[in-house]
Biopython code that builds the backbone (N, CA, C, O; Angstrom):
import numpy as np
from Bio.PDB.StructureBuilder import StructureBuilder

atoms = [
    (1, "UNK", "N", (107.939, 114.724, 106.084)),
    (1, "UNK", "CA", (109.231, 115.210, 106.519)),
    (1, "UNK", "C", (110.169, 115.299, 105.326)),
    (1, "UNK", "O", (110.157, 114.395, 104.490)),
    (2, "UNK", "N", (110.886, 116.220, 105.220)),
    (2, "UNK", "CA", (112.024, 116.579, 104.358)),
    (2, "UNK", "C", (113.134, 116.067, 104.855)),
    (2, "UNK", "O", (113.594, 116.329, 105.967)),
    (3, "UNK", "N", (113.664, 115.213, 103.928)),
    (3, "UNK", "CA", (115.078, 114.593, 104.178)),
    (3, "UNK", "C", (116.304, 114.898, 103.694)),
    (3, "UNK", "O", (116.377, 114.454, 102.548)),
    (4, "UNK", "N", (117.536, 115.572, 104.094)),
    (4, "UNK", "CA", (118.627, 116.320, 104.108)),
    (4, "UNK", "C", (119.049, 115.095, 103.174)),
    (4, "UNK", "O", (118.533, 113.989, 103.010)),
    (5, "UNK", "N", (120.049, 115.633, 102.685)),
    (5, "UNK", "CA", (121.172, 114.976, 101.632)),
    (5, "UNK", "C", (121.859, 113.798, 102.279)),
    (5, "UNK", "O", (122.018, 112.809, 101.564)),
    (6, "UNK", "N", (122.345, 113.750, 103.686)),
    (6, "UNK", "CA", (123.000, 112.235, 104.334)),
    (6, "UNK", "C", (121.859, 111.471, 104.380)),
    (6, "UNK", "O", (121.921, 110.317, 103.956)),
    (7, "UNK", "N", (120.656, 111.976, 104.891)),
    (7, "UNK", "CA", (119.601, 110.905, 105.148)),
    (7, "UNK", "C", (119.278, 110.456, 103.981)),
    (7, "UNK", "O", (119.181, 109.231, 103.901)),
    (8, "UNK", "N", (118.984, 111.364, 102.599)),
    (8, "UNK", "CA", (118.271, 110.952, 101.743)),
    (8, "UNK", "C", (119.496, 109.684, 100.653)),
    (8, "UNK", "O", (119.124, 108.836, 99.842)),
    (9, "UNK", "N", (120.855, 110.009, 101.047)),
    (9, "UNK", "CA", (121.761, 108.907, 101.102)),
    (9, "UNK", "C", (121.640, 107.159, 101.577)),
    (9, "UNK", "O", (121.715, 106.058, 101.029)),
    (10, "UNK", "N", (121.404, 107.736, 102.958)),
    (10, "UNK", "CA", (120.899, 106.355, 103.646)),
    (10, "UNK", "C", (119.577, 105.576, 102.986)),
    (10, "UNK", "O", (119.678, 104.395, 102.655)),
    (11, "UNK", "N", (118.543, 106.192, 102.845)),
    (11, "UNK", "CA", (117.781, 106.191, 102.209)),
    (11, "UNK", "C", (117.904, 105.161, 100.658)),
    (11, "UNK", "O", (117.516, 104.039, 100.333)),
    (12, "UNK", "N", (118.550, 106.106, 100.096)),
    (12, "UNK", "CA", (118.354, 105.736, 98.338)),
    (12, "UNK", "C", (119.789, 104.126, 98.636)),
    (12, "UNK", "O", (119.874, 103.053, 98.039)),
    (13, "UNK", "N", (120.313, 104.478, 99.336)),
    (13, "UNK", "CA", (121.701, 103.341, 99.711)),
    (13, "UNK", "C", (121.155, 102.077, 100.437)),
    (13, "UNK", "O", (121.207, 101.705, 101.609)),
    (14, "UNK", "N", (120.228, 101.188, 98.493)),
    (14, "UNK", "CA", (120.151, 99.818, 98.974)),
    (14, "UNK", "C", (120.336, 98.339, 98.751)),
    (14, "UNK", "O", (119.658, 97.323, 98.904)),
    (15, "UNK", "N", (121.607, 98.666, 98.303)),
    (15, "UNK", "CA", (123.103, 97.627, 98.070)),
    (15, "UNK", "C", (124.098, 97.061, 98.998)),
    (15, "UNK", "O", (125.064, 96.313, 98.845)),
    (16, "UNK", "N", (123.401, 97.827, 100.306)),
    (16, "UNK", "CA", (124.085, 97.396, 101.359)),
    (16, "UNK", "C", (122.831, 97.231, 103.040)),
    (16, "UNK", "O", (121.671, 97.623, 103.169)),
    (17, "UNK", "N", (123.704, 96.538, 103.987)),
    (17, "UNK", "CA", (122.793, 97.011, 105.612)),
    (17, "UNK", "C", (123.489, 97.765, 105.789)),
    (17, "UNK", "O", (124.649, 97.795, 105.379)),
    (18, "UNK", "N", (122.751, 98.823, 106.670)),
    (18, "UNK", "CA", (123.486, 100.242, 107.370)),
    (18, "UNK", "C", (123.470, 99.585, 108.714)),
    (18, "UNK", "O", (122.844, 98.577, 109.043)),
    (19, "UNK", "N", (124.583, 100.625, 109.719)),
    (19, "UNK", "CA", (124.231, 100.901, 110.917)),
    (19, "UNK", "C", (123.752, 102.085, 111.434)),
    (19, "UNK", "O", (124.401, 102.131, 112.479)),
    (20, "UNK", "N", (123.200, 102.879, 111.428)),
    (20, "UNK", "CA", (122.847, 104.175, 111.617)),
    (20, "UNK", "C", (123.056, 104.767, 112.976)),
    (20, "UNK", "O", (122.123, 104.932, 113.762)),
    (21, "UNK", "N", (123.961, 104.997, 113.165)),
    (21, "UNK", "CA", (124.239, 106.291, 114.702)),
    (21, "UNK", "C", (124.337, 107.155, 114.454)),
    (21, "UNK", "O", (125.217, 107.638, 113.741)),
    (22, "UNK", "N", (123.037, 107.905, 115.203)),
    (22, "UNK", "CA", (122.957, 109.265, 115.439)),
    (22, "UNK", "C", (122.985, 110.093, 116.600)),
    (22, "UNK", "O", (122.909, 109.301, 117.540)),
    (23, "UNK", "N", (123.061, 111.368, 117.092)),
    (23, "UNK", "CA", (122.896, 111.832, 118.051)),
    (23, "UNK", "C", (120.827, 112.012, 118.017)),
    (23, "UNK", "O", (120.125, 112.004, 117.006)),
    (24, "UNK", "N", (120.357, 112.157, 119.503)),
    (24, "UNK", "CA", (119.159, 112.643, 119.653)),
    (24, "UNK", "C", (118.938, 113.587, 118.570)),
    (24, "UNK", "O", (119.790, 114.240, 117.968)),
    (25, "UNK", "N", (117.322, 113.564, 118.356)),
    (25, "UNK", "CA", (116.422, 114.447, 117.157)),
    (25, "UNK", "C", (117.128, 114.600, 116.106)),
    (25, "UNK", "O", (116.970, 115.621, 115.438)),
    (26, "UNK", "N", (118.136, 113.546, 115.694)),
    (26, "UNK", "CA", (118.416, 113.930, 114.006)),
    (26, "UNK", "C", (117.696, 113.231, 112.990)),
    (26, "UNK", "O", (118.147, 112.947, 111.880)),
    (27, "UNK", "N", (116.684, 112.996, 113.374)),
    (27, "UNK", "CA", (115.973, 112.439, 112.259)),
    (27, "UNK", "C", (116.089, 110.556, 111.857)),
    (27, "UNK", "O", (115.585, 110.023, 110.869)),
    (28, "UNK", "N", (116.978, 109.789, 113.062)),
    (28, "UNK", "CA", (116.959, 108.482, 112.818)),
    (28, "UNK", "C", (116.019, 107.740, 112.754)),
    (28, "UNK", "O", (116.097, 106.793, 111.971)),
    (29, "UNK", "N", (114.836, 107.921, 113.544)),
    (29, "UNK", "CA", (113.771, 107.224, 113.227)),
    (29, "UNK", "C", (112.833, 107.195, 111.365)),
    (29, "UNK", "O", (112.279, 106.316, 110.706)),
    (30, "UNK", "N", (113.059, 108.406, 111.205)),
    (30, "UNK", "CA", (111.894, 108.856, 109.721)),
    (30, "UNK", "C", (113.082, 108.344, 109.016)),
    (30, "UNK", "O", (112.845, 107.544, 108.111)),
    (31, "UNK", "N", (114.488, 108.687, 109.283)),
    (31, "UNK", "CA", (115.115, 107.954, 107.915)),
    (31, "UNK", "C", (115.125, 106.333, 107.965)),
    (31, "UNK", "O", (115.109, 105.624, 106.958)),
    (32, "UNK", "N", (115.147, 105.980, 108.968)),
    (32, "UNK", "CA", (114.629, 104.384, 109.064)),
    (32, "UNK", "C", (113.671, 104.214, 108.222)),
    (32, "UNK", "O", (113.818, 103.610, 107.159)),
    (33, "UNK", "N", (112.344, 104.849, 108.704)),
    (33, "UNK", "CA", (111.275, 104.187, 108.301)),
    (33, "UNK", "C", (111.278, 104.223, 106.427)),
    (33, "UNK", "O", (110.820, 103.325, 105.720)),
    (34, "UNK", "N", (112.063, 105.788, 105.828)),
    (34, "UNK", "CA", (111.714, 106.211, 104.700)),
    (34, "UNK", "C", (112.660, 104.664, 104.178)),
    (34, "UNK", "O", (112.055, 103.880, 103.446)),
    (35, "UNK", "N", (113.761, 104.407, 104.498)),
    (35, "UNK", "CA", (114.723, 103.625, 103.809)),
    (35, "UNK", "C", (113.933, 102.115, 103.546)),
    (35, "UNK", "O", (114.052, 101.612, 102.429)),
    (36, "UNK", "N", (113.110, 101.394, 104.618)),
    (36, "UNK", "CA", (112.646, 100.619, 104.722)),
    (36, "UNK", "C", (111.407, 100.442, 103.441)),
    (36, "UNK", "O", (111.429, 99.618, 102.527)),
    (37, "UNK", "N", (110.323, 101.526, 103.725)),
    (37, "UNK", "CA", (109.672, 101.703, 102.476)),
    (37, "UNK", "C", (110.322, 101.777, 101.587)),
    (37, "UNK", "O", (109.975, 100.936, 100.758)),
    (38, "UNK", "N", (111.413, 102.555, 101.158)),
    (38, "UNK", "CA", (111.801, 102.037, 99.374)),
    (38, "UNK", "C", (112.605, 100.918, 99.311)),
    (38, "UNK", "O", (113.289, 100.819, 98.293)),
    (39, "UNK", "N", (112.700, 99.995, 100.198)),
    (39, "UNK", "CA", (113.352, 98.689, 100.176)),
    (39, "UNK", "C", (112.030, 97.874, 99.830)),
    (39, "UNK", "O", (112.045, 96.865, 99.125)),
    (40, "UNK", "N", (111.247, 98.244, 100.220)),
    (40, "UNK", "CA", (109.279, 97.684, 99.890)),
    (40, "UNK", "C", (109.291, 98.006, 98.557)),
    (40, "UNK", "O", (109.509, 97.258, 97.604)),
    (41, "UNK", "N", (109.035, 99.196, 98.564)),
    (41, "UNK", "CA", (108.655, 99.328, 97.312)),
    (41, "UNK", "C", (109.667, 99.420, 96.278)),
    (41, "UNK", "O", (109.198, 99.830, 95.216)),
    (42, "UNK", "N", (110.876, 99.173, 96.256)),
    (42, "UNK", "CA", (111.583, 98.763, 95.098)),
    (42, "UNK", "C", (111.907, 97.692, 95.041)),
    (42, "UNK", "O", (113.021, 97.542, 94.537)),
    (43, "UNK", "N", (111.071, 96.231, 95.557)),
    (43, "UNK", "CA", (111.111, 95.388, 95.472)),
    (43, "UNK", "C", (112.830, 94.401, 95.921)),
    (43, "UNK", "O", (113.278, 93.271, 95.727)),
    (44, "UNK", "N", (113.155, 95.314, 96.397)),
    (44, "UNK", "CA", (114.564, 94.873, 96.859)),
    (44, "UNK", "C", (114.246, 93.968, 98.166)),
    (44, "UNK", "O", (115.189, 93.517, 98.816)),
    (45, "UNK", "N", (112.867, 93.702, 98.553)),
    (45, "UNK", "CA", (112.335, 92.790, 99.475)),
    (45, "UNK", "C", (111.448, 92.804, 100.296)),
    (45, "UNK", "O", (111.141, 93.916, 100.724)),
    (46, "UNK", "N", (110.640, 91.493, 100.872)),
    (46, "UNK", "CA", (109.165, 91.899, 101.084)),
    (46, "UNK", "C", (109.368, 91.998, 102.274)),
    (46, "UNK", "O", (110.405, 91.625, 102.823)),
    (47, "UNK", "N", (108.313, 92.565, 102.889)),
    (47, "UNK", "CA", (108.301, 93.098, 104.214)),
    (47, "UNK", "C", (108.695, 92.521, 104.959)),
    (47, "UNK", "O", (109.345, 93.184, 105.767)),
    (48, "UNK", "N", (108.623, 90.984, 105.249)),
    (48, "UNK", "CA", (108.747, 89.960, 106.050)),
    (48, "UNK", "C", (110.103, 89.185, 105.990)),
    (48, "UNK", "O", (110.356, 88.020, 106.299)),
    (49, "UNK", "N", (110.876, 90.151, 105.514)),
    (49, "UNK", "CA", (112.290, 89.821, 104.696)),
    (49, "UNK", "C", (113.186, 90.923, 105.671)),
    (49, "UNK", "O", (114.388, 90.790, 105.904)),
    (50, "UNK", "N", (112.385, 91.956, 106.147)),
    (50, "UNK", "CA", (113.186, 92.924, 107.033)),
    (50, "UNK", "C", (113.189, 93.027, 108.007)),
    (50, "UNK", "O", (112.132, 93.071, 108.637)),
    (51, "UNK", "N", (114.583, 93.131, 108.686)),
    (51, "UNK", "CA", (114.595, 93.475, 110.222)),
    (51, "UNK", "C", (115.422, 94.613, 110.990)),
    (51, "UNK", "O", (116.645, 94.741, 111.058)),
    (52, "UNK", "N", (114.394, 95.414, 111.555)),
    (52, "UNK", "CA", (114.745, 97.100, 112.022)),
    (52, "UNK", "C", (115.356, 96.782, 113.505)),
    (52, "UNK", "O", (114.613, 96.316, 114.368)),
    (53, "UNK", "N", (116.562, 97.016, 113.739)),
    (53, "UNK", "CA", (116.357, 96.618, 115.215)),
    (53, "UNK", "C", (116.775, 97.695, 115.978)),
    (53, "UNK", "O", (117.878, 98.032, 115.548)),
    (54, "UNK", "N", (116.294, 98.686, 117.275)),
    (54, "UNK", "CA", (116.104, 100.111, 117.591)),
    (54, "UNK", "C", (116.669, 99.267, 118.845)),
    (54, "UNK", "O", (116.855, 98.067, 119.047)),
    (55, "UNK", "N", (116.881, 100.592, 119.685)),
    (55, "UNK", "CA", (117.138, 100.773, 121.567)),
    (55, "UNK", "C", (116.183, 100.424, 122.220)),
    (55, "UNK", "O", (115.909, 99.528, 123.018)),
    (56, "UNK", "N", (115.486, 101.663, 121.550)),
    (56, "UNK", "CA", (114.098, 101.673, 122.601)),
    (56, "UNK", "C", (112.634, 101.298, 121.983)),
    (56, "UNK", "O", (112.370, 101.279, 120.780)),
    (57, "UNK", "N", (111.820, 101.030, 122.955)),
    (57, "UNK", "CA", (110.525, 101.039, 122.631)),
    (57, "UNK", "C", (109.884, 101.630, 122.205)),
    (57, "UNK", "O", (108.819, 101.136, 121.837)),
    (58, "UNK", "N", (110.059, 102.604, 122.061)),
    (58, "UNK", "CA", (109.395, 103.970, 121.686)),
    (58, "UNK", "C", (110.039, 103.891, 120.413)),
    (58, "UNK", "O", (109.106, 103.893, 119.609)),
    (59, "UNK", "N", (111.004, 103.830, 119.847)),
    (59, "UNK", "CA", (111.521, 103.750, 118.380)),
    (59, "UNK", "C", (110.843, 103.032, 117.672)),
    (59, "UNK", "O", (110.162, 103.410, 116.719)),
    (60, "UNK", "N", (111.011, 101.516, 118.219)),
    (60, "UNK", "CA", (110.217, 100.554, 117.814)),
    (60, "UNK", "C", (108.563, 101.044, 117.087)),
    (60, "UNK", "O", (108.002, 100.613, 116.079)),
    (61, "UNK", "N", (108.182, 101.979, 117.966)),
    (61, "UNK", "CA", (106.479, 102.226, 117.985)),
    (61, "UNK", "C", (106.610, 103.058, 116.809)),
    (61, "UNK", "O", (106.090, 102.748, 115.737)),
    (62, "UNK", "N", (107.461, 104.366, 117.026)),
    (62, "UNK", "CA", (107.436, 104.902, 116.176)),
    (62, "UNK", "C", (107.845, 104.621, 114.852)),
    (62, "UNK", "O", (107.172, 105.068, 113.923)),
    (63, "UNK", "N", (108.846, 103.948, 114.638)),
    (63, "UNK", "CA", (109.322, 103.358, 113.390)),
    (63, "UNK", "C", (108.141, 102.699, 112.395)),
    (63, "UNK", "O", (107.807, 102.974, 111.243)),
    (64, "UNK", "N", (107.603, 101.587, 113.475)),
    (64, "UNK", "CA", (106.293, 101.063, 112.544)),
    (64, "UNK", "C", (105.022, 101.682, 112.301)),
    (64, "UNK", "O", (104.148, 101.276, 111.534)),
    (65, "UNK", "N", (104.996, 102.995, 113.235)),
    (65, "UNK", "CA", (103.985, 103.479, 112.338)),
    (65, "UNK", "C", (104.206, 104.485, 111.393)),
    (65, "UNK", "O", (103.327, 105.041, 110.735)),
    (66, "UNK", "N", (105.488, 104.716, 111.343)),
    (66, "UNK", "CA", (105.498, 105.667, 110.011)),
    (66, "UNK", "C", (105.604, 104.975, 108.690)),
    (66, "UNK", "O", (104.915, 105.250, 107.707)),
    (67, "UNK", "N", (107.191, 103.392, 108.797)),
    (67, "UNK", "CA", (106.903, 102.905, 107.680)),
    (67, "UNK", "C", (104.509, 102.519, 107.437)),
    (67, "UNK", "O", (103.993, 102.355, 106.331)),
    (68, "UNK", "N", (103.904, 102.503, 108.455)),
    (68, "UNK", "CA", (102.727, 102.316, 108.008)),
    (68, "UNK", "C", (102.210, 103.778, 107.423)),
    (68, "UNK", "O", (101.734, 103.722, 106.289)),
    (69, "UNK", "N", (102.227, 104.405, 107.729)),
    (69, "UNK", "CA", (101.869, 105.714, 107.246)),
    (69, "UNK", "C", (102.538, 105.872, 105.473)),
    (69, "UNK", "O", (101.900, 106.353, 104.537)),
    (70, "UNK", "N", (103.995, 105.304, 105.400)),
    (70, "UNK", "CA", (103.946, 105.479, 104.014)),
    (70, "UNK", "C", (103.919, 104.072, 103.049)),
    (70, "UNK", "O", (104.031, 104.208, 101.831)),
    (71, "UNK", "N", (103.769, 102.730, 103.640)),
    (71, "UNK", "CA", (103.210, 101.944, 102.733)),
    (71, "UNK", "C", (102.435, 100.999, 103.279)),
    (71, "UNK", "O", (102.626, 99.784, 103.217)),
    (72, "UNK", "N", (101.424, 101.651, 103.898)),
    (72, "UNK", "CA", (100.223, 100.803, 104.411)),
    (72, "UNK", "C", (100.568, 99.520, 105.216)),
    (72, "UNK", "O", (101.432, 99.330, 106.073)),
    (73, "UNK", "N", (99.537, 98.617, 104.627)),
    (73, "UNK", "CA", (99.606, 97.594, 105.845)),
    (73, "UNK", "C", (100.669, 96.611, 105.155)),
    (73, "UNK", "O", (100.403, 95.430, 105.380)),
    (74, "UNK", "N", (101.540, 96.769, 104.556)),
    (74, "UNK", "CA", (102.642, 96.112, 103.989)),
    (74, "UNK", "C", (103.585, 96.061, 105.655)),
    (74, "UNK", "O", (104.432, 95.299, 106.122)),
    (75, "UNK", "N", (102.955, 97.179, 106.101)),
    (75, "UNK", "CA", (104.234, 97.285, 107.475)),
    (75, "UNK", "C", (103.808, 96.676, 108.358)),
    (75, "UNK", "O", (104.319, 97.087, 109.400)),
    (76, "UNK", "N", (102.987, 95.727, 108.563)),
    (76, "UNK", "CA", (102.622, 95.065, 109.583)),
    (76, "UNK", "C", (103.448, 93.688, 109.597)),
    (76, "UNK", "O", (103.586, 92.896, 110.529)),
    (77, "UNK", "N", (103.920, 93.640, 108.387)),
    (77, "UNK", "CA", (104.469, 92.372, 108.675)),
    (77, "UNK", "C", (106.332, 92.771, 108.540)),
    (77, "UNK", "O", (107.075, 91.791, 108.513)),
    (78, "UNK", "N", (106.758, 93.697, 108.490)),
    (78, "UNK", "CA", (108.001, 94.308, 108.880)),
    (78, "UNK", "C", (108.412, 93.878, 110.365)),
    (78, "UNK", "O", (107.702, 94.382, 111.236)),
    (79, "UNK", "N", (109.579, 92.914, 110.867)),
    (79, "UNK", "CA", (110.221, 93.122, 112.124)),
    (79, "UNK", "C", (110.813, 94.413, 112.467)),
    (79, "UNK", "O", (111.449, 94.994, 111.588)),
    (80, "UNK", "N", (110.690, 94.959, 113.656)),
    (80, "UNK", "CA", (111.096, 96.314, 113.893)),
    (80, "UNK", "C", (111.048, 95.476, 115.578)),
    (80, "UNK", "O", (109.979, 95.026, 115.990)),
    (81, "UNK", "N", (112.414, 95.360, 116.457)),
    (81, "UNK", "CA", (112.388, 95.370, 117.716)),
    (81, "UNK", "C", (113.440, 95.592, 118.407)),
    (81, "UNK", "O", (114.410, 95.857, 117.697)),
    (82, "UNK", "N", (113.638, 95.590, 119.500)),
    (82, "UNK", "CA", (115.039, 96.227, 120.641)),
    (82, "UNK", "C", (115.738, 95.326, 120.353)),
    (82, "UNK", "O", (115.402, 94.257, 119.845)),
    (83, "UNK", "N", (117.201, 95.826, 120.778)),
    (83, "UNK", "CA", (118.152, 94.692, 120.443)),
    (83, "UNK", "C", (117.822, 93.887, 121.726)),
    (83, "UNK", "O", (117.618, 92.673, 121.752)),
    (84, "UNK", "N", (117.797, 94.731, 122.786)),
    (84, "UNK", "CA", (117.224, 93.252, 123.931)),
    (84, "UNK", "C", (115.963, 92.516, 123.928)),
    (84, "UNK", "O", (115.739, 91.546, 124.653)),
    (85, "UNK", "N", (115.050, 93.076, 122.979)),
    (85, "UNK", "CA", (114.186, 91.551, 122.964)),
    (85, "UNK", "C", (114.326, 90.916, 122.084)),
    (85, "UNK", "O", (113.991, 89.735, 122.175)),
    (86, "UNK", "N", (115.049, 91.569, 120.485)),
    (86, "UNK", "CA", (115.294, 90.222, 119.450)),
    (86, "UNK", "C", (116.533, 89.621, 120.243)),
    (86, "UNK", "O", (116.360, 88.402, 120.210)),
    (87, "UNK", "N", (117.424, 89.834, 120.775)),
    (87, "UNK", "CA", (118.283, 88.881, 121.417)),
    (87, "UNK", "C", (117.961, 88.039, 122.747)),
    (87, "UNK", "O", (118.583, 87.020, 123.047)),
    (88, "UNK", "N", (116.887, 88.598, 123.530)),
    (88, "UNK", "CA", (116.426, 87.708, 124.606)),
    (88, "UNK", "C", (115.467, 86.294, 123.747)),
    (88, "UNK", "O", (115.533, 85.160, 124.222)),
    (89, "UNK", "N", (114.646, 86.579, 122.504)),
    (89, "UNK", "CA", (114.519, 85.855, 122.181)),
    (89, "UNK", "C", (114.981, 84.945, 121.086)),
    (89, "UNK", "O", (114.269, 84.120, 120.514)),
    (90, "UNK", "N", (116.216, 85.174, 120.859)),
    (90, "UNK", "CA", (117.302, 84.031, 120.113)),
    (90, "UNK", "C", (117.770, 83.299, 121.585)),
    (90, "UNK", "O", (117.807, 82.074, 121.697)),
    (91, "UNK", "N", (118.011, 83.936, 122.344)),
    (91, "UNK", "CA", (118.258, 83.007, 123.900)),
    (91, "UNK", "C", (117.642, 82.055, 124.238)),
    (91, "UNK", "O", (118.142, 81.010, 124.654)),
    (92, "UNK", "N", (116.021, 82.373, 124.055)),
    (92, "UNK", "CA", (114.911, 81.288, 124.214)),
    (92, "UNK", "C", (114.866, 80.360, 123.591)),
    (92, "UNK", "O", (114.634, 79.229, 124.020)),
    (93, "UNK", "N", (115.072, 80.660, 122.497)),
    (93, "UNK", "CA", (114.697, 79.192, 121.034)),
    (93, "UNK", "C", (116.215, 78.507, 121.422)),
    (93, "UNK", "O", (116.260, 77.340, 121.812)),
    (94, "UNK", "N", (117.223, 79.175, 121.310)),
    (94, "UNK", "CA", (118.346, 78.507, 121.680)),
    (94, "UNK", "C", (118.414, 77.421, 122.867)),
    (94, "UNK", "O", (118.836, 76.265, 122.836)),
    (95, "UNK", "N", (117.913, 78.096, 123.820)),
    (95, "UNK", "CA", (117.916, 77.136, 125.082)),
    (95, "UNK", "C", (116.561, 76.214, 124.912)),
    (95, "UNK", "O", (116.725, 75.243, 125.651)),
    (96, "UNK", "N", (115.464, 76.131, 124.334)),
    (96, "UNK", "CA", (114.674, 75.461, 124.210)),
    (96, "UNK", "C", (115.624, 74.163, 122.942)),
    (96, "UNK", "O", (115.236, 73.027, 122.671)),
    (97, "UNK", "N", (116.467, 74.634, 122.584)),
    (97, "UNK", "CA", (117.143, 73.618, 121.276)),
    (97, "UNK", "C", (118.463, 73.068, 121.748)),
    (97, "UNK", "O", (119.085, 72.305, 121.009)),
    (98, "UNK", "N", (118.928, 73.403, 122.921)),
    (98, "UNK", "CA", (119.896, 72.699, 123.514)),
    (98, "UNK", "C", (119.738, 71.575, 124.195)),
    (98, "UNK", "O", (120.434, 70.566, 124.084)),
    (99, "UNK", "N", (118.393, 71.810, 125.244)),
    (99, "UNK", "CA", (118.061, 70.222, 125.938)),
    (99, "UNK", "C", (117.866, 69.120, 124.813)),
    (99, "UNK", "O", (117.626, 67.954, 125.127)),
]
sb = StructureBuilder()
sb.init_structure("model")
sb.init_model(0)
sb.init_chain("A")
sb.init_seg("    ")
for serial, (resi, resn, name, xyz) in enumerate(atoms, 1):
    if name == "N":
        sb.init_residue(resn, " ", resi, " ")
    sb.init_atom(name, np.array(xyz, "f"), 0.0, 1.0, " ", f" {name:<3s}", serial, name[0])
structure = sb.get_structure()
């Protein structure tokens, strides 16, 4: 995929966390994934150091297999999940650490 000048912004922009809102089919998922890989591979941090967090499930799916498509199995150990299940499960550990 060819990435337009804002995405390829988001992208190369990694001195900071983004929030990324977009409207449908603009390309939020591939610029996720592309930004993530050069956060890999410019050593700005290891996989297991990042966390993608999407709407839907389907983002989720898709997200991790493209960062896999462009830096292998480095992306398996990438967090990529909904905001309602990384937050249902900070709920859990929480309430398991309150009793």
């Amino acid at each position: 995929m060819k990435l337009n000048k804002l995405q390829q912004s988001v992208v190369n922009e990694l001195g900071k966390n983004i929030l990324l809102i977009a409207s449908a089919g603009t390309g939020k998922t591939s610029t996720l994934a592309y930004r993530i890989a050069n956060i890999i591979d410019s050593g700005k941090a290891k996989p297991d150091e990042i966390l993608c967090l999407t709407f839907t499930n389907r983002a989720c799916i898709e997200i991790k297999s493209k960062i896999g498509e462009i830096v292998g199995d480095a992306a398996r150990d990438v967090v990529v999940r909904t905001f309602h299940s990384f937050c249902c499960d900070i709920v859990r550990l929480t309430a398991k650490n309150v009793r």
